[in-house]
Biopython code that builds the backbone (N, CA, C, O; Angstrom):
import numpy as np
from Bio.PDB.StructureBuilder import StructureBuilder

atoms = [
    (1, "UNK", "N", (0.841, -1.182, 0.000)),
    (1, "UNK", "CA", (0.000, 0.000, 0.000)),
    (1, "UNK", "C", (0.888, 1.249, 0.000)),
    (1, "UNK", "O", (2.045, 1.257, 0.422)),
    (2, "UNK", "N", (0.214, 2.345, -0.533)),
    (2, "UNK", "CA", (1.280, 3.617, -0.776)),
    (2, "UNK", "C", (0.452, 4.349, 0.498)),
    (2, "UNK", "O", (-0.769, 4.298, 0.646)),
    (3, "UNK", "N", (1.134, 4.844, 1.131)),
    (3, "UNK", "CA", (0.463, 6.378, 2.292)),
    (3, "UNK", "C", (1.477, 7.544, 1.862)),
    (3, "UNK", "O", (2.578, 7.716, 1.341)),
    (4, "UNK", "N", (0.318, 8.280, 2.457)),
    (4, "UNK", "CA", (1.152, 9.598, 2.612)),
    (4, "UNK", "C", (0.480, 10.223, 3.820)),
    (4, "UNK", "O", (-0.728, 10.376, 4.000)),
    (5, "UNK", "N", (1.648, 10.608, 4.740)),
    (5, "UNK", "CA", (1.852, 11.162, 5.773)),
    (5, "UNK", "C", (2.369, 12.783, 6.154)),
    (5, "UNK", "O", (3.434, 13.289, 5.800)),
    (6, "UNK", "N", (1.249, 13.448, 7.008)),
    (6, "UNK", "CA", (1.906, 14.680, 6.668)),
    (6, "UNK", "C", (1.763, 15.205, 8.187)),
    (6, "UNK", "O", (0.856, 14.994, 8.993)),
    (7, "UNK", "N", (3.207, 16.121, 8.349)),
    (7, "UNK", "CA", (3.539, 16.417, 9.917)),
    (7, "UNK", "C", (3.715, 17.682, 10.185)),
    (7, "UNK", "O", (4.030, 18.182, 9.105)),
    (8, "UNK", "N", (3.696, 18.587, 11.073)),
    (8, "UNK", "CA", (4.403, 19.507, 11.099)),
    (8, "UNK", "C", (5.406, 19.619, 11.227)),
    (8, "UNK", "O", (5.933, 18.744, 11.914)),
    (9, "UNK", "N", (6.316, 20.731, 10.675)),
    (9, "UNK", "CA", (7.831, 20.959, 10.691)),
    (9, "UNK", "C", (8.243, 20.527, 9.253)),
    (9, "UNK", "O", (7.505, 20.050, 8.392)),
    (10, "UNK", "N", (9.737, 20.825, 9.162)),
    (10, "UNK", "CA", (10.326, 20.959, 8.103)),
    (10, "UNK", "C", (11.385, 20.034, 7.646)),
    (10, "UNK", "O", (12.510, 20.309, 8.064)),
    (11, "UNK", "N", (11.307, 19.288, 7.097)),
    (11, "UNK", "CA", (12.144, 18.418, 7.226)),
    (11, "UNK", "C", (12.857, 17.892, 5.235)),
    (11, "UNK", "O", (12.094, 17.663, 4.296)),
    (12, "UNK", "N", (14.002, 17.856, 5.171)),
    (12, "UNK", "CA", (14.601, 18.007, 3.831)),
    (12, "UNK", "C", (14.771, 16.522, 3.287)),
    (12, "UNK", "O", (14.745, 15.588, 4.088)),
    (13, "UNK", "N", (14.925, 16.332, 2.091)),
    (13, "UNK", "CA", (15.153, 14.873, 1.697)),
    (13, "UNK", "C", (16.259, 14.273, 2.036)),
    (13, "UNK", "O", (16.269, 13.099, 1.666)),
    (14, "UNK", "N", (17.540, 14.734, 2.797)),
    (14, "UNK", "CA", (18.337, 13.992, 3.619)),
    (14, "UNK", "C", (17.528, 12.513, 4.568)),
    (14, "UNK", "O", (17.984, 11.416, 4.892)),
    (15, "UNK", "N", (16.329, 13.081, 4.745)),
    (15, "UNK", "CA", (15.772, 11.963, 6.104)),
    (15, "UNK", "C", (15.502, 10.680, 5.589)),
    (15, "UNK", "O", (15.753, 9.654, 6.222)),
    (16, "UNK", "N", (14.814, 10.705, 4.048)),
    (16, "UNK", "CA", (14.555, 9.377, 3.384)),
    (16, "UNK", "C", (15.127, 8.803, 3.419)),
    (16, "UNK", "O", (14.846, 7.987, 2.541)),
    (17, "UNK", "N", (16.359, 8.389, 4.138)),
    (17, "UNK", "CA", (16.876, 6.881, 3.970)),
    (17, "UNK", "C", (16.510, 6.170, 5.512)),
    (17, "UNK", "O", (16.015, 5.053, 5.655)),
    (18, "UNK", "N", (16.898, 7.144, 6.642)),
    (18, "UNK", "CA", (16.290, 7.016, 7.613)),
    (18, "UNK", "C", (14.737, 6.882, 8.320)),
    (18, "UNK", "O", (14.447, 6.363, 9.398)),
    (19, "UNK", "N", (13.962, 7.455, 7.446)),
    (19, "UNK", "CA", (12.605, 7.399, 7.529)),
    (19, "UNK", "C", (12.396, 6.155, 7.057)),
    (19, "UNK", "O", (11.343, 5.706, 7.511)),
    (20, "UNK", "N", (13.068, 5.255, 6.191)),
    (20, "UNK", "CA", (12.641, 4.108, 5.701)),
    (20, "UNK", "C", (12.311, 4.366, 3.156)),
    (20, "UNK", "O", (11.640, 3.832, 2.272)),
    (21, "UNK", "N", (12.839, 4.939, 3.227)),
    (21, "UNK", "CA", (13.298, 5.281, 1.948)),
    (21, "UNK", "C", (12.158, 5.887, 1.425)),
    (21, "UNK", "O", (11.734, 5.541, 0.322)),
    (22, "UNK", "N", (11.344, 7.178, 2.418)),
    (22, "UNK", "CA", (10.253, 7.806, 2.034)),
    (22, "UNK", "C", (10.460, 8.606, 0.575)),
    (22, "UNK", "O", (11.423, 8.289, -0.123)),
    (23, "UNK", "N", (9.590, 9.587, 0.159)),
    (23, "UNK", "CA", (9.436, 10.287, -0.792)),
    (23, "UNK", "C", (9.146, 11.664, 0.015)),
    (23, "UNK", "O", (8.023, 11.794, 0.503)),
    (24, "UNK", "N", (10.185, 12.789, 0.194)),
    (24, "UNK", "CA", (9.602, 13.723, 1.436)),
    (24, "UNK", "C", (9.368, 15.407, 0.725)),
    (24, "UNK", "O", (10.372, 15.776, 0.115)),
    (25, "UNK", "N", (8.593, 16.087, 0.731)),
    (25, "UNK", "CA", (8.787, 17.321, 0.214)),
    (25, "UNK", "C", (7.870, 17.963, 1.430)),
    (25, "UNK", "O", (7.091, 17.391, 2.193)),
    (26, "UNK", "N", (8.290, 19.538, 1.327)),
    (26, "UNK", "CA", (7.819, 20.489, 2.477)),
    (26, "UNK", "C", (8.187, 21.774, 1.883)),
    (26, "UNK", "O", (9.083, 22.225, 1.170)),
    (27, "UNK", "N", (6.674, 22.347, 2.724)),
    (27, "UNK", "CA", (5.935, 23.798, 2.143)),
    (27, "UNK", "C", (5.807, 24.347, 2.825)),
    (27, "UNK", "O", (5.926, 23.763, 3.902)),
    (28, "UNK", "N", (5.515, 25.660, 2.920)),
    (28, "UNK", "CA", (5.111, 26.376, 3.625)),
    (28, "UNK", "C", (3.956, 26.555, 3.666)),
    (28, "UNK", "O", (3.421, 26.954, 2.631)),
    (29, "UNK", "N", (2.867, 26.261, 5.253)),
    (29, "UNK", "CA", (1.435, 26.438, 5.089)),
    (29, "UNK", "C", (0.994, 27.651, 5.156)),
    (29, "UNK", "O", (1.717, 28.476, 5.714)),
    (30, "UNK", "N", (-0.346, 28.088, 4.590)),
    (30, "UNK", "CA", (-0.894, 29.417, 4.932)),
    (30, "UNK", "C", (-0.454, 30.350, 6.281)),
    (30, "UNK", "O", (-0.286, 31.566, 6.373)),
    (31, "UNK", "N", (-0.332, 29.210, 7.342)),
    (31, "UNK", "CA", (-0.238, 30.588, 8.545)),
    (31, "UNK", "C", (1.437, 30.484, 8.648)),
    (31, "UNK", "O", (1.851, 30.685, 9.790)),
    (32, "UNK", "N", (2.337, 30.240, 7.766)),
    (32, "UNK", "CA", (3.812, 30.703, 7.578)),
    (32, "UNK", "C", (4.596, 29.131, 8.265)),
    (32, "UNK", "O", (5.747, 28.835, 7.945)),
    (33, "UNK", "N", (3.745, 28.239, 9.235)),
    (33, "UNK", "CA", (4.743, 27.358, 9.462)),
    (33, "UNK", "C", (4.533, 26.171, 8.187)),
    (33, "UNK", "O", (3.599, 26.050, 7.394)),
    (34, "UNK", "N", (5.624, 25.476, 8.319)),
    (34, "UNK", "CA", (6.169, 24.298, 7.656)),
    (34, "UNK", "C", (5.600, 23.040, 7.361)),
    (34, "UNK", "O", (5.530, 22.683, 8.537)),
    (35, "UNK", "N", (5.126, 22.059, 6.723)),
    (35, "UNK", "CA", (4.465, 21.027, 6.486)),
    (35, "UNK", "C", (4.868, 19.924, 5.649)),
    (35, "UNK", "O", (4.281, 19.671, 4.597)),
    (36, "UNK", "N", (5.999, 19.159, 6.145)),
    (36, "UNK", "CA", (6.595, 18.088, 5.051)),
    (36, "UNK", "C", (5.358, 16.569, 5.218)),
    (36, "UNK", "O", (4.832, 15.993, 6.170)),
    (37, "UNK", "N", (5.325, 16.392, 3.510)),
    (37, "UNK", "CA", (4.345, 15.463, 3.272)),
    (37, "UNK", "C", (5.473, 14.020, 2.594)),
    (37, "UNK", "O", (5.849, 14.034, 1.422)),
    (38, "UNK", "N", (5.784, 13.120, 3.373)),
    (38, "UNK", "CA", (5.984, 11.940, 3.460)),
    (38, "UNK", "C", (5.109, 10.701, 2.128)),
    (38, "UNK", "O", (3.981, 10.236, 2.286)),
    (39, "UNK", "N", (5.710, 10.518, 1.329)),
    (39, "UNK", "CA", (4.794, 9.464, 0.407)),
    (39, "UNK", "C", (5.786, 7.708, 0.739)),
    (39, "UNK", "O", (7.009, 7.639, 0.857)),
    (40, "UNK", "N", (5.106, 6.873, 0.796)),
    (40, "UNK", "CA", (5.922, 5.728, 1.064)),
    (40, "UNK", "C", (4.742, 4.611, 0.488)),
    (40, "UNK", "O", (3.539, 4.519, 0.730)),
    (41, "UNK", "N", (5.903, 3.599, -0.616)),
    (41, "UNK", "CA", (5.503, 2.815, -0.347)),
    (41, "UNK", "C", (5.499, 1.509, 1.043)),
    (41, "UNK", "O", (6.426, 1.130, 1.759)),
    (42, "UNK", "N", (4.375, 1.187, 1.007)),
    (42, "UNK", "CA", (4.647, 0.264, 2.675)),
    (42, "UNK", "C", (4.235, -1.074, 2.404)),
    (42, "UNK", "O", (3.128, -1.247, 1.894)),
    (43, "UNK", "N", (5.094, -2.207, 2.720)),
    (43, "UNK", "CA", (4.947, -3.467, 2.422)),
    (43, "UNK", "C", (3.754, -4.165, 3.285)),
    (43, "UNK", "O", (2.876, -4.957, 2.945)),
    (44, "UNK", "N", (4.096, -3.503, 4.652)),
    (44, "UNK", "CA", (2.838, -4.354, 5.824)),
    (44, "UNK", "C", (2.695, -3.170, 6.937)),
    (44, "UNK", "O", (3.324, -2.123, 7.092)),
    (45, "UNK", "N", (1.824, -3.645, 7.509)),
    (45, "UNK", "CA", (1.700, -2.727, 8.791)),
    (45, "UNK", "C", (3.141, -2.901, 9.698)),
    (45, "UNK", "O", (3.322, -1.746, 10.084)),
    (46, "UNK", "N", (3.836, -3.410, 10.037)),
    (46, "UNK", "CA", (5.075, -3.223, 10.670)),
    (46, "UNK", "C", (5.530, -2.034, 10.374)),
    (46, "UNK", "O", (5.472, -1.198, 11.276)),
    (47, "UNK", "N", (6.127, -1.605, 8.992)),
    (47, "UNK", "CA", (6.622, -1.035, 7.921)),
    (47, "UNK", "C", (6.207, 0.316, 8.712)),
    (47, "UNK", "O", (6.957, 1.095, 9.301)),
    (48, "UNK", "N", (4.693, 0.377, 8.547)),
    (48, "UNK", "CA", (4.179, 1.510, 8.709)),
    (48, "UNK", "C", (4.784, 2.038, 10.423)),
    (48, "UNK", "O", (5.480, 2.905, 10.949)),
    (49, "UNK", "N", (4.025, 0.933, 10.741)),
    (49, "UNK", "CA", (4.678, 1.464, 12.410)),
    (49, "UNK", "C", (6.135, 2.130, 12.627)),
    (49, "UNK", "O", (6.504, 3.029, 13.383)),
    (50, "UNK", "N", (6.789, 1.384, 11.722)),
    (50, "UNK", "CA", (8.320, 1.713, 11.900)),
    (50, "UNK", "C", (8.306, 3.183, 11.479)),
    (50, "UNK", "O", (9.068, 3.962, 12.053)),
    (51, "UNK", "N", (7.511, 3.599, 10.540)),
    (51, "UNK", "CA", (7.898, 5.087, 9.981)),
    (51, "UNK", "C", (7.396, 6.180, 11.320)),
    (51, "UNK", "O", (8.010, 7.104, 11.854)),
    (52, "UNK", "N", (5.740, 5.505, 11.623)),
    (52, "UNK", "CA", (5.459, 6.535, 12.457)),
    (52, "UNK", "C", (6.272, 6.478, 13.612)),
    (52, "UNK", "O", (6.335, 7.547, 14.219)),
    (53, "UNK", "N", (6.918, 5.524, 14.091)),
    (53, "UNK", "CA", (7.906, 5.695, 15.373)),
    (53, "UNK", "C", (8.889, 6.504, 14.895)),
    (53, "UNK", "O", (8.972, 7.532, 15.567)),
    (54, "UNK", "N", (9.445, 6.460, 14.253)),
    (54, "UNK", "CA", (10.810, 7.727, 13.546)),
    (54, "UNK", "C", (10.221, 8.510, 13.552)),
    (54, "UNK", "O", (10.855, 9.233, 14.320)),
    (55, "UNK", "N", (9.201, 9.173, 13.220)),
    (55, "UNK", "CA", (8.315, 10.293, 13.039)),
    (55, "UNK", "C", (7.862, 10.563, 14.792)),
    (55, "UNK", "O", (7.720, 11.748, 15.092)),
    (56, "UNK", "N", (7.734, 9.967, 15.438)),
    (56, "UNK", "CA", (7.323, 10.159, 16.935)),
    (56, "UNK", "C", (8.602, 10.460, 17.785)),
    (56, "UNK", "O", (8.652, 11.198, 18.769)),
    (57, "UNK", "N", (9.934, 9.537, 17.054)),
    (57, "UNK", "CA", (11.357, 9.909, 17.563)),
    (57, "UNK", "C", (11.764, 11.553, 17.242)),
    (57, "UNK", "O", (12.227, 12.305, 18.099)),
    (58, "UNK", "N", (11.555, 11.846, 16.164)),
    (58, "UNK", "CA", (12.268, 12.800, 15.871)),
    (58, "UNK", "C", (10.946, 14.064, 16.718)),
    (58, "UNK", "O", (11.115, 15.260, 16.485)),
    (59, "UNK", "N", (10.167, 13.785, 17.312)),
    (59, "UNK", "CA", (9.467, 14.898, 18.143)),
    (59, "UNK", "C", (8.394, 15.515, 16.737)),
    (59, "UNK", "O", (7.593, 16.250, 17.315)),
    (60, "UNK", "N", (8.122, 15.529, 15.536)),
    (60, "UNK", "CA", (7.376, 15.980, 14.838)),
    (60, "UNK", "C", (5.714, 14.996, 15.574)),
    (60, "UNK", "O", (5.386, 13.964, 16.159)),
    (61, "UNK", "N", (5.000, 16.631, 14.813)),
    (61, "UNK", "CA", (3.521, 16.421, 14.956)),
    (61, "UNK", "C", (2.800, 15.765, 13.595)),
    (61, "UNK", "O", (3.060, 16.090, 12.436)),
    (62, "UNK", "N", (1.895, 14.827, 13.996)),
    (62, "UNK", "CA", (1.523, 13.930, 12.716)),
    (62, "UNK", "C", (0.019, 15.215, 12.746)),
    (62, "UNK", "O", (-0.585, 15.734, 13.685)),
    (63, "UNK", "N", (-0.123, 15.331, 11.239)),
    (63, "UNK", "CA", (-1.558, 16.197, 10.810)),
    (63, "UNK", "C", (-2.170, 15.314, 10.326)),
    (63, "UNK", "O", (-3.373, 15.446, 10.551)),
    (64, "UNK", "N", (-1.774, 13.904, 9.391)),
    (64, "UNK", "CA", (-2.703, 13.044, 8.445)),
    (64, "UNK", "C", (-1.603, 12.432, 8.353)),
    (64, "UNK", "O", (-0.392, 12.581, 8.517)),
    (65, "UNK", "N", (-3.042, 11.061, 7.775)),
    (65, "UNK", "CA", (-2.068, 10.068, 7.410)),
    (65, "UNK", "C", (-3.165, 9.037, 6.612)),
    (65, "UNK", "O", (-3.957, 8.220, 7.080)),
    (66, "UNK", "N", (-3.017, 9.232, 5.909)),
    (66, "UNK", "CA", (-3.852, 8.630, 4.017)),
    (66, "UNK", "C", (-3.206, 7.528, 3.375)),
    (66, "UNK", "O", (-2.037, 7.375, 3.021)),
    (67, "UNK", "N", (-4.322, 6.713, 3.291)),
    (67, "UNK", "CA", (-4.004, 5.422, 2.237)),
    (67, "UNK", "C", (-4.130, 6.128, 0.700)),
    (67, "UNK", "O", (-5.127, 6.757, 0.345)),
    (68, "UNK", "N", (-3.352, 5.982, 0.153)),
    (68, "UNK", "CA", (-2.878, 6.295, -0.794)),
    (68, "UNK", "C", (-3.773, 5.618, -2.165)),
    (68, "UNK", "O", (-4.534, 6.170, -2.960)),
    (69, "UNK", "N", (-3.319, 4.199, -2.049)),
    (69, "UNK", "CA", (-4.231, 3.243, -2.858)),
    (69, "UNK", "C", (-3.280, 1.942, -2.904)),
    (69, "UNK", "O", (-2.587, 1.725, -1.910)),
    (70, "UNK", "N", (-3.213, 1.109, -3.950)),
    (70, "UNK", "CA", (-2.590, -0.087, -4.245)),
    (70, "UNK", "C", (-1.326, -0.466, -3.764)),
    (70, "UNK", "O", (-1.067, 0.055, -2.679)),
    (71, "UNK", "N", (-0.195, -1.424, -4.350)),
    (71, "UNK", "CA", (1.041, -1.862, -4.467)),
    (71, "UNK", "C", (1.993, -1.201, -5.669)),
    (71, "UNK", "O", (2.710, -1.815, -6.459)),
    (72, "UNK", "N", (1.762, 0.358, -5.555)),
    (72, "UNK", "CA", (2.487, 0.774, -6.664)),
    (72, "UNK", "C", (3.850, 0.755, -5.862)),
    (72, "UNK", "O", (4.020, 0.555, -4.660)),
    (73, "UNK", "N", (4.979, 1.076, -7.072)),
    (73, "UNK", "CA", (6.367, 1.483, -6.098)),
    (73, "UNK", "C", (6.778, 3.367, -6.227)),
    (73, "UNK", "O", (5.906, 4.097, -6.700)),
    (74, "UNK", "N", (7.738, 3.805, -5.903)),
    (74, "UNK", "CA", (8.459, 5.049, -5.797)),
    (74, "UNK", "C", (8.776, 5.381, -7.059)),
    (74, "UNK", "O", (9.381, 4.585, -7.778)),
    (75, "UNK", "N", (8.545, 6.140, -7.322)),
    (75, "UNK", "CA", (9.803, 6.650, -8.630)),
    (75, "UNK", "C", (10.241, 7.768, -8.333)),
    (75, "UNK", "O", (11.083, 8.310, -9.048)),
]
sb = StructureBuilder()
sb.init_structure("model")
sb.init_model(0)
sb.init_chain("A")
sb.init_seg("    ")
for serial, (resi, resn, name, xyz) in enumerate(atoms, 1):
    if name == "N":
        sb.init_residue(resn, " ", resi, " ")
    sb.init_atom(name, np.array(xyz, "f"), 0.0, 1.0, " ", f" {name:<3s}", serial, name[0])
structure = sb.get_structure()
């Protein structure tokens, strides 16, 4: 399954290897703070857990978190 996950704060594509080989980009929201949106493909629910614990490690706030759809991969 593909998700996409989106947190507050700012975070650069350095993290994707550590996040678990996400897809990461970040914007600036309307009221001026930061919003990096996370795309991953995820093999099983483990997978997933593992991302949101890195995401709970690194102290960021989760806003969403969306099934995406199928078994596509990254490009």
């Amino acid at each position: 399954m593909v998700y996409q996950i989106k947190v507050k704060g700012k975070l650069d594509e350095s993290w994707s290897d550590w996040l678990g080989n996400v897809q990461i980009t970040s914007a600036p929201a309307e009221d001026g703070t930061w919003v990096t949106t996370l795309v991953s493909a995820v093999p099983d629910p483990p997978a997933l857990f593992g991302i949101l614990d890195r995401i709970r490690d690194l102290n960021l706030t989760l806003i969403s978190l969306r099934e995406m759809g199928g078994e596509e991969s990254q490009s």
